[in-house]
N, C-alpha and C positions, 0 to 999 in steps of 0.2 A: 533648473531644479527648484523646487519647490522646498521653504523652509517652514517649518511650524517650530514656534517659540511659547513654551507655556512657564509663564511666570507665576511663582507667588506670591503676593504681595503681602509687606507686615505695613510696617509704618517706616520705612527711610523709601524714596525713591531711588537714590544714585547710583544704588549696584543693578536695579532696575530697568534703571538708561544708558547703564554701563552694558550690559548684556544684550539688548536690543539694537543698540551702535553698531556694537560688534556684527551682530549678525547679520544687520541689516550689510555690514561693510564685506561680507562674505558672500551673500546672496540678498540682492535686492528684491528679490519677489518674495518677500518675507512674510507669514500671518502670525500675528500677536497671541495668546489667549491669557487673559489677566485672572487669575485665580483666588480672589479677595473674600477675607471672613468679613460674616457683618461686624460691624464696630461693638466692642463695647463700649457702656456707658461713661461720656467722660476720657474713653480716649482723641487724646491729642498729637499728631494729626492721626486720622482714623486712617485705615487700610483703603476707606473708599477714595478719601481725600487724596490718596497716592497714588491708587489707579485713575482717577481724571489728570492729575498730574500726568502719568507716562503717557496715556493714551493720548493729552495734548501735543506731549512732543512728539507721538508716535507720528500725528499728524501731518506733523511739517517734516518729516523724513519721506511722507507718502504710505506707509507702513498703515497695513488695515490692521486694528484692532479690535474684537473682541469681549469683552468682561462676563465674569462670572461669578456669582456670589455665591459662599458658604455658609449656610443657618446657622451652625455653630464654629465656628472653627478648633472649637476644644472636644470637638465628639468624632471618632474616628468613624462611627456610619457614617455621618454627614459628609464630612473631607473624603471617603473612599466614594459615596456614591459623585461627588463631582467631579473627582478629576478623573474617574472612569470615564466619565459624560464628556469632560472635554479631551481626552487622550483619544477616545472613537472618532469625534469631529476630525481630528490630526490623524488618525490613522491612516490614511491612504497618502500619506503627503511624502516626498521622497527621503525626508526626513524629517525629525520630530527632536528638541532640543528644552529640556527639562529643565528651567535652574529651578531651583527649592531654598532659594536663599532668604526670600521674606515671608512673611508667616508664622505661623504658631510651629512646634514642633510637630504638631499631631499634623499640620497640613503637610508638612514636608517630605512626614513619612509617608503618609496618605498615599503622596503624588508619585512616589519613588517606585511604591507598591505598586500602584494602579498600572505605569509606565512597564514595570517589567514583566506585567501578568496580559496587560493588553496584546490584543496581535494586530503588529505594524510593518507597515509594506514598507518603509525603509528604514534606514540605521538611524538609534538612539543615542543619543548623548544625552548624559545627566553633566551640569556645571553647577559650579557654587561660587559666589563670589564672596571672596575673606580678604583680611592681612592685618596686620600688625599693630598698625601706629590705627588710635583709636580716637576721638574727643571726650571731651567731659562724660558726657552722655553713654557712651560704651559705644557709638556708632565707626565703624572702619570709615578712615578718610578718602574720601573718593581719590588723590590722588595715588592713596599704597593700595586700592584692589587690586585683587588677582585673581581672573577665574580661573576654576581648576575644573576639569574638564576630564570626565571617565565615558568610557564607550560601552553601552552594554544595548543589549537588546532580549526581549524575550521571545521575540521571533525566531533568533538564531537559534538560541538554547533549545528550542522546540525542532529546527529542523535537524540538529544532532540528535539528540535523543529521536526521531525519526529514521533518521540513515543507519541507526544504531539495531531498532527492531529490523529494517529491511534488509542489514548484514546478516541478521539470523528467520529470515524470510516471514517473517510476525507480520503479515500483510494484514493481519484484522484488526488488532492491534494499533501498526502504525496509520492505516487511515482513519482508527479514530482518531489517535494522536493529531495526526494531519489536518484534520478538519475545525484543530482553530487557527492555521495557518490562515494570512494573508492570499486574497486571489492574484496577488497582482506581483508580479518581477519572479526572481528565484525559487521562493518561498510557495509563489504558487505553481510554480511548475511542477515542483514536487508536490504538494497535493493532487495536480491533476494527473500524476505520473502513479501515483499509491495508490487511487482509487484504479490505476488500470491495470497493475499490477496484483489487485485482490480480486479486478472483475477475473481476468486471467488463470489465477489460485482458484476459482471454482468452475473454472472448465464454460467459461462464457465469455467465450471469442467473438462471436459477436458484436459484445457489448466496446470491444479492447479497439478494433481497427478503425474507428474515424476517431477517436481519440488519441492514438497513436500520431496518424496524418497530421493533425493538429499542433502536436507537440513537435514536429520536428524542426521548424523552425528554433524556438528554443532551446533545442535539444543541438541543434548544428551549437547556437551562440554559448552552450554550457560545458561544450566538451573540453574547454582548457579552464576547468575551472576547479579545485583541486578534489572537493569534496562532494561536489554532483557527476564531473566527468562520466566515473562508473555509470552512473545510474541514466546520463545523458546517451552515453552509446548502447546503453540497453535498450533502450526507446528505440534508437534508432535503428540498429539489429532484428527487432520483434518485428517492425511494419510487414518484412517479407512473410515471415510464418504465419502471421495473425492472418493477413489474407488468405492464407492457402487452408488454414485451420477452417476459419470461417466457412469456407466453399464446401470442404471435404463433410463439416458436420450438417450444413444445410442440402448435401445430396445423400447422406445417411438416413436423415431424417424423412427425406423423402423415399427411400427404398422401404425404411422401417412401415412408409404408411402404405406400402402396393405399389407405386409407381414404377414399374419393371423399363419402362423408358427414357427414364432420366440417363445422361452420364452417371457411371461409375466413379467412382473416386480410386486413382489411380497407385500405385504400390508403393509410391514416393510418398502419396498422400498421406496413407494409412499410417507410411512408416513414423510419418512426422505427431502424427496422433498417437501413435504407442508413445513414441518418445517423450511426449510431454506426459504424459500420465505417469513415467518412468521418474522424470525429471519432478514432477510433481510431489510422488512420492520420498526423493530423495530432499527435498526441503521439507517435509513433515518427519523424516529423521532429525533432519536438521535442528528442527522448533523443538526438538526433543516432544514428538507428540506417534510416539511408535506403533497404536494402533491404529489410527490414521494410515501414516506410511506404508501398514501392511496391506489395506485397504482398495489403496492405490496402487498399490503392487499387482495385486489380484487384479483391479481393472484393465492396467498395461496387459495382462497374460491374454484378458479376455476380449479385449480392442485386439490385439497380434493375431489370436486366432480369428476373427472376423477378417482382417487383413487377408489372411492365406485362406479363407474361404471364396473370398471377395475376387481374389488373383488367380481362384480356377472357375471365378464363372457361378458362384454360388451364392445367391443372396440368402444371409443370416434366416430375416423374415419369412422368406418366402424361401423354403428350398428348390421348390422345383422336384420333389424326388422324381417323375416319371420321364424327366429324361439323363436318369443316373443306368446304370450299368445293374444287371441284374447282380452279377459280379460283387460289384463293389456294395449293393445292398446287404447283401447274405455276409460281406467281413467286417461291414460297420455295424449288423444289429449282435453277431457275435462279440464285436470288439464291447460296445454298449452295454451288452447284457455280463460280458468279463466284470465290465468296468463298474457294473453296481454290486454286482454279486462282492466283490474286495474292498469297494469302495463305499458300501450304503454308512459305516462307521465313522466315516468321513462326514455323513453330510452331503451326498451326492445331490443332482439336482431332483425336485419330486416329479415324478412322473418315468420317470425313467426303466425302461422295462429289464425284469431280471430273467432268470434263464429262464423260471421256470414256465412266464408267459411268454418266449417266444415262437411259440406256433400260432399264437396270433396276435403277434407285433404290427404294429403301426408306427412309421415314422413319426417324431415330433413336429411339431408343429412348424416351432423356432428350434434354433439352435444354439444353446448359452455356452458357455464355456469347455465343460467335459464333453456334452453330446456336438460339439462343433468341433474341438479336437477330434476325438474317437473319425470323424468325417473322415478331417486331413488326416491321418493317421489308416482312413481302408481306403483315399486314393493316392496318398504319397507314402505308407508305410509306416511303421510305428516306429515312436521316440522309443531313443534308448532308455532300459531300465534303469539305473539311477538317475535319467530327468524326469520318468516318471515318477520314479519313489517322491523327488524334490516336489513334483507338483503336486503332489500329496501332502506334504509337508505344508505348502502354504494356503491350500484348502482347509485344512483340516484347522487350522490357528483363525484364518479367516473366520472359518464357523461357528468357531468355537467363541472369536470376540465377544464383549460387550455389546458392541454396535452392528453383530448381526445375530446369531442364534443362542449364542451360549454369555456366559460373565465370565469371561476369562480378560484380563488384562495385562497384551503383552509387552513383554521387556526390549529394552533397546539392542541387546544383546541377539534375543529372537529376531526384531526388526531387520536387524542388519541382515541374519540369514538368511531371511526369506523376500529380501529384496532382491540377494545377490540369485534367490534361486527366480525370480521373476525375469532378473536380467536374462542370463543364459536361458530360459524360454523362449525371451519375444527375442533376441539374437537368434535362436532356431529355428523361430515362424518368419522373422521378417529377413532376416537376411543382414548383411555386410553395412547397408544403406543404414542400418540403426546407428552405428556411432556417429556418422557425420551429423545425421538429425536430429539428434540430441545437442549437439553443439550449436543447430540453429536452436533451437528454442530453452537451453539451459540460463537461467536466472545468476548463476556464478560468474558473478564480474566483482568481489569485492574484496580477493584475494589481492 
């Protein structure tokens, strides 16, 4: 283990060499850093004369030492920009061990600040060394010191308030938080864990699975550990889904561009992609961010219906109409032209043919959300009317948002509703498989 030791130095040595003993007698692979104002005029001995002092004796312990001068030592720029300067030098050290016992007042504080604002890959102690019985002079007698020794760290305080946003799913948030995090031990596992965690929050799995693989090592060593555990077997839970995510979106993206040869992505697949968009949505409840939520709502309905298109043979992009059923033509451009004719107040999708042109209708191109339902619906039969009304309901708020057609900004109260009416949708397009899928890919582990 690796110790860093940042002294300040005033004018006594002995609590100096007292401090350094110690440490050195704790961990021998000790690094010094002597934190010294220039002299004033006239003083006797000066601050420098006491850091060649320790650093001799550091000497003959074997103890590498360091020095650093302060221009002022009575101007708090000056004292913050150095012991910033040497607090980084120690930052990666497995710890870092602070006295502030000589010096000016301004350097002590300086150093104290700098120490808890800096981000350090291991645990900080701040000491001081005092006591009682004094000499002439005011100086404590080297035989009555006593270091007094506090634990604090600004790393930690950083990954609380970290674990704090990702309890309420603040993925953006916390990876800024995260990103003065240390790369190295705990601290940066949870950075590297936040940022996979926010690539994931925007639907870019891609980016989530060799990062994942990465983490699990650490993620095995973090699991008994009280306040990452959670977050360690989350990691290690995602690996399975990220890949299958990944697969299912790069053979979509391949169907979306023509490719009629590729594998399918298969109904498990699908299922697991509603479900996160589901689950996705349900933490943008969470972040208390409801138009969001509904957002995602609306996308889970419209990923389920690609699912159940997808599961009779029917690609979104590409329909294929000419080897559909003359049949089932003539009840889906019926069902379609119902469905704008009640629904154009809604916000239906543009393009969509109403009654009065359908003697010379043309299939759609693509199929989004209502013209791919209305599909499923003239070759499996139509949803029942109150899930239609419901789907009505979250079209129409959809539309109507800020963040798509209209300024409407809705409430948590709405959110809720039209999530649960999201739910019972993609449970009717995809089937039974939805609650298990959710469960692989659900971010709720901090209950």
């Amino acid at each position: 283990m690796t110790t860093c030791l940042v002294l300040t130095v005033g004018t006594t040595a002995d609590p100096l060499l007292k401090a350094m003993e110690e440490q050195h007698g704790q961990d021998p692979d000790l690094r010094v850093f002597l934190l010294y104002g220039r002299p004033f005029p006239g003083q006797a001995p000066s601050p420098f004369d006491v850091a060649v002092q320790v650093k001799d004796a550091a000497g003959k312990l074997g103890v590498a030492v360091e020095t650093r001068e302060v221009p002022d030592p009575e101007n708090l720029d000056a004292c913050l920009e150095a012991s910033r300067g040497v607090l980084r030098e120690a930052a990666q050290a497995d710890r870092v061990v602070v006295d502030f016992t000589g010096g000016t007042k301004v350097m002590s504080a300086a150093v104290v600040h700098a120490a808890l604002t800096e981000s350090l890959a291991g645990p900080l102690v701040f000491e001081y060394t005092g006591g009682q019985v004094r000499d002439p002079a005011g100086r404590v007698l080297r035989e009555a010191m006593r270091r007094r020794v506090s634990e604090r760290t600004a790393t930690d305080e950083t990954v609380r308030q970290t674990l704090g946003l990702l309890r309420r799913f603040a993925y953006r948030e916390a990876r800024l938080l995260a990103s003065r995090l240390p790369e190295a031990g705990r601290a940066g596992f949870l950075w590297r864990a936040v940022q996979v965690l926010n690539d994931w929050d925007e639907f870019h799995y891609e980016a989530c699975l060799d990062p994942l693989n990465r983490l699990t090592e650490g993620a095995r060593a973090l699991q008994d550990a009280p306040e990452l555990a959670p977050l360690a077997s989350l990691c290690l839970r995602l690996r399975e889904p990220a890949a299958a995510l990944r697969t299912t979106v790069q053979r979509l993206r391949t169907l979306e561009a023509g490719d009629q040869g590729c594998p399918w992505p298969t109904s498990q697949e699908m299922a697991l992609l509603v479900a996160d968009a589901l689950e996705n949505a349900c933490r943008r409840l969470a972040e208390d961010r409801p138009t969001d939520s509904v957002l995602r709502a609306y996308r889970a309905v419209e990923v389920a219906v690609q699912a159940r298109l997808l599961s009779c043979g029917i690609n979104p992009w590409r329909p294929g109409w000419d080897r559909l059923d003359r049949l089932v033509l003539d009840r889906y451009a019926a069902l379609l032209a119902l469905s704008w004719d009640e629904g154009s107040a809604a916000g239906s999708e543009p393009g969509t043919p109403g009654a009065r042109d359908r003697a010379g209708w043309r299939p759609p191109r693509e199929l989004a959300l209502t013209a791919g339902l209305k599909l499923v619906e003239a070759l499996e039969g139509e949803l029942p009317e109150d899930l239609t009304q419901r789907l009505r309901d979250l079209q129409l708020n959809r539309n109507r948002s800020y963040l798509e057609h209209g300024y409407r900004r809705l409430a948590r109260h709405d959110a809720q509703r039209l999530l649960g009416c999201a739910e019972e949708l993609c449970g009717r397009l995809v089937g039974p498989g939805l609650s298990d899928a959710r469960q692989k890919v659900t971010h709720s582990v901090w209950s």
